[in-house]
N, C-alpha and C positions, 0 to 999 in steps of 0.2 A: 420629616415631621418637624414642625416649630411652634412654639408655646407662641401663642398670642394673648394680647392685654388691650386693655382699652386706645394704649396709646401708639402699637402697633396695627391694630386690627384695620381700619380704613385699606393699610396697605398693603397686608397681608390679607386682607380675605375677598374686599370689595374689591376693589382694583385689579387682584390677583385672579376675579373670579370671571372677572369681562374674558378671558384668554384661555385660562383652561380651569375645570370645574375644582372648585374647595369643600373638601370633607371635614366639618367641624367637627371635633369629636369634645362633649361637654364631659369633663369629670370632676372628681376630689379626692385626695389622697387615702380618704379614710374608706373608698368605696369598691368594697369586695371586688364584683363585676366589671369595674372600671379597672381594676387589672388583669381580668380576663380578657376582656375587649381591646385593649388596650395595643398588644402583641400582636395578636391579629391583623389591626389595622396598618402597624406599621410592614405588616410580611406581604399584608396587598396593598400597601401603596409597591414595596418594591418588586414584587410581583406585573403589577401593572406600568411599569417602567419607563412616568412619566404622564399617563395619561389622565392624571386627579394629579390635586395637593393634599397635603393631610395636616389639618392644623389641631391641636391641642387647648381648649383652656379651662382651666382650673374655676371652677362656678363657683368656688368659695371666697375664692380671690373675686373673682371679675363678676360682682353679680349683676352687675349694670348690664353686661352684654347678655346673662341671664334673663333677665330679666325682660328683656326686649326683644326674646326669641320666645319668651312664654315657657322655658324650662322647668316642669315641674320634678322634673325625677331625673336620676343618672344610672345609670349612661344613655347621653343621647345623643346623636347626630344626626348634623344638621347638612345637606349636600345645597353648596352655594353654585350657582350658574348666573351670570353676566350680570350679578347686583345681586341678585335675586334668591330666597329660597327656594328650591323646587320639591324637595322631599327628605322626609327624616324618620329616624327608627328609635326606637328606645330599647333600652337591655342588650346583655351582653348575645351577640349572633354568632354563630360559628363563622367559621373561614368562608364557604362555602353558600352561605345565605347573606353574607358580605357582600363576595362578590356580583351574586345573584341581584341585590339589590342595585348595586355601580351597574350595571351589565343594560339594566333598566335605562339609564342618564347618558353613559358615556357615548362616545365613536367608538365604532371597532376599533380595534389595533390595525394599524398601519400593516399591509403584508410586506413579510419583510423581501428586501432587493434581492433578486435573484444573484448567486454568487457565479462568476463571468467562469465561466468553464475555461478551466486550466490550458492551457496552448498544447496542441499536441507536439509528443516529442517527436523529431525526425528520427523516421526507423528506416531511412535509405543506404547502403551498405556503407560508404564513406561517410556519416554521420555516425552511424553507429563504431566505426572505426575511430575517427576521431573523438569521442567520448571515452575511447578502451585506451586510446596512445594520452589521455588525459590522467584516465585513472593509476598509469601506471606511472606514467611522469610523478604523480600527486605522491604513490606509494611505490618506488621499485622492487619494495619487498612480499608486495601482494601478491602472491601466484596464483590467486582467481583471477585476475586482473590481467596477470602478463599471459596465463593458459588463451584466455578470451581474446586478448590483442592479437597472439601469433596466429590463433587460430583462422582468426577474422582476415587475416593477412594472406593465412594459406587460400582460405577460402574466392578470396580474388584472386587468385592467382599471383600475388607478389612475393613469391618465394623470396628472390635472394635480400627483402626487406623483413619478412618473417624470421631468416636467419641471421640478419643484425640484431632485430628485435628478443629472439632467443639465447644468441653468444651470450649474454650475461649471467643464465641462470643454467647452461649447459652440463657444466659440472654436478648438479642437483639432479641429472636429469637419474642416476642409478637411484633414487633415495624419494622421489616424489613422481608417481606414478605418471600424473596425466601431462608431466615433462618428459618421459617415457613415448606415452603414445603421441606426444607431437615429435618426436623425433623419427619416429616407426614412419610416421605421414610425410616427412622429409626424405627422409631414404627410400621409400618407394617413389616419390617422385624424383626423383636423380635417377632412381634404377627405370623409371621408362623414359626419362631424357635419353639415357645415354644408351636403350634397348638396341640395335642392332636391326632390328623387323619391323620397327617403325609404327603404321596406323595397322601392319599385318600380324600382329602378335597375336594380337587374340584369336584368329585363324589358326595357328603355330600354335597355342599353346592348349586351343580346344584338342587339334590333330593326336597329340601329345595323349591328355586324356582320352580319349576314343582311344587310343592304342592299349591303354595300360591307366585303369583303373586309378590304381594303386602307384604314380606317378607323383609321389607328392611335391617333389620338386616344382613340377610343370601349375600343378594346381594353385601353390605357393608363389609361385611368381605372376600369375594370372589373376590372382589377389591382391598382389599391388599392383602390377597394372591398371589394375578395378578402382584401386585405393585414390592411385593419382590422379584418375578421372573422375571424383570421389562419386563412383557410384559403388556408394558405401553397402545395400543388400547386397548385392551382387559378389562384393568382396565378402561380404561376413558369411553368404553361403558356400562359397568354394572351404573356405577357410573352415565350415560346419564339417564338411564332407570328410576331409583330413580328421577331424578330431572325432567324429563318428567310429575311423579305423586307427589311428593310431591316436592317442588322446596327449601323449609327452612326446611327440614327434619333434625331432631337431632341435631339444632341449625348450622345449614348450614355446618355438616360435609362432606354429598358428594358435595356440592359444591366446600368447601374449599380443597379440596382432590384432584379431580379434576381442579381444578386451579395449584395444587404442581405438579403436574404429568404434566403437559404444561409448565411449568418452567425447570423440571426437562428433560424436552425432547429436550427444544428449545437449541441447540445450541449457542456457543458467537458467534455475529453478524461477519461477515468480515469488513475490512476495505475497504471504499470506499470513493470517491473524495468529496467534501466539497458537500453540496449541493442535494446530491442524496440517496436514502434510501436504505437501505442494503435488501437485499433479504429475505424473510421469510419462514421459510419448511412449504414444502406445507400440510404436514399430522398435522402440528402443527395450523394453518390458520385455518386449514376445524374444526377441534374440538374447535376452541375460536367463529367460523362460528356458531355451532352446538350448543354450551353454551350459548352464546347471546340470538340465538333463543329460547331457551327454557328458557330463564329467562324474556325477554321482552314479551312471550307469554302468 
């Protein structure tokens, strides 16, 4: 908004009005309406974010430019385009009969520039690896960070860089759980490296069960075997079968086993809005469903 006077006007209004359109707005200090209208004008010029000028002048001061606009009453304005008057209103309007009137004059608004869609992030497993060996570099105190790294590690198969990766936080592993179940995930892969039966265990260790039910040994190691291959149901139902019959078997190892393996499966949560609870994988639910059950029973 800018006060105009005889001696500015030529180039705030005429000049000003060749390029984009000027709302003159006539008042006087003494004039009720003229400070109702007033506010208004200024909220839609910035409302309208460029597309008018909004000039002011005082008819008591300036009556010359009054006078040559034929103002007989206030509040009135006057809408200037390329020299020219084109249309004007008298009395105070609301916000909304304001605009209504501009809406008549102007150009649309310009739509605004589409915003360039964000680059997708690489979700290829060495991309996402190297984002995990960042984050832990960034923080090595993070243990969501270093849990995700090793896992990521085990998951390609880089064991003996998953257990460079983990030496650091080893000692935590009694004291912070899902350092626990990556250790569980480590030891069962040593224990079928260094199995004896080779690709034949799982034959040996079905034979086993068929014999004797109630072998939990047989079942327990056929579990990690499962583990290291990480076909993770397959493990977590042997490991169900055990705690079905005995629930504290060999001081709660398939318990605890089965708990790494639910850890080790659940994905990092998504981000979502304050308030609301991220989504859970459904295969990971039904087996903590299936655990409960068999522990409160």
């Amino acid at each position: 908004m800018i006060n105009v006077t005889v001696a500015n006007f030529e180039e705030e209004v005429i000049a000003a009005s060749m390029t984009l359109p000027v709302l003159i707005d006539f008042w006087a200090p003494w004039c009720g309406p003229c400070k109702s209208l007033g506010p208004i004008l200024e909220k839609v010029e910035a409302d309208y974010a460029g597309r008018f000028k909004l000039v002011k002048i005082d008819s008591d001061q300036e009556q010359e430019i009054g006078t040559a606009f034929g103002i007989r009453s206030i509040p009135t304005c006057i809408l200037m385009m390329n020299g020219q008057p084109v249309d004007g209103f008298t009395g105070a309007l609301t916000e909304g009969k304001v605009k209504e009137f501009l809406d008549k004059h102007l150009p649309p608004a310009a739509e605004p520039e589409p915003e360039a869609p964000a680059p997708e992030e690489d979700s290829s497993p060495e991309a996402v690896l190297d984002r995990l060996q960042q984050a832990v570099a960034a923080d090595p105190a993070n243990e969501n960070a270093r849990f995700d790294y090793v896992r990521q590690l085990l998951t390609l198969g880089r064991e003996d860089d998953a257990k460079v990766a983990f030496a650091p936080v080893i000692a935590q592993t009694p004291a912070v759980r899902r350092f626990d179940s990556l250790q569980r995930w480590m030891n069962a892969i040593d224990f079928a490296a260094t199995s004896t039966h080779g690709t034949g265990a799982g034959i040996l260790f079905d034979s086993k069960i068929a014999a004797n039910k109630r072998d939990f040994e047989a079942r327990f190691d056929k579990a990690r075997w499962l583990m290291a291959q990480q076909r993770w149901t397959d493990a977590l139902d042997e490991l169900l079968d055990i705690l079905m019959r005995d629930k504290t078997w060999s001081e709660d190892a398939a318990r605890k086993t089965y708990i790494a393996i639910l850890d080790i499966m659940e994905a990092p949560k998504p981000k979502v809005a304050d308030g609301q609870i991220p989504p859970e994988d459904p295969i990971v639910a039904t087996y903590r469903r299936r655990l409960s059950s068999v522990i409160l029973s």
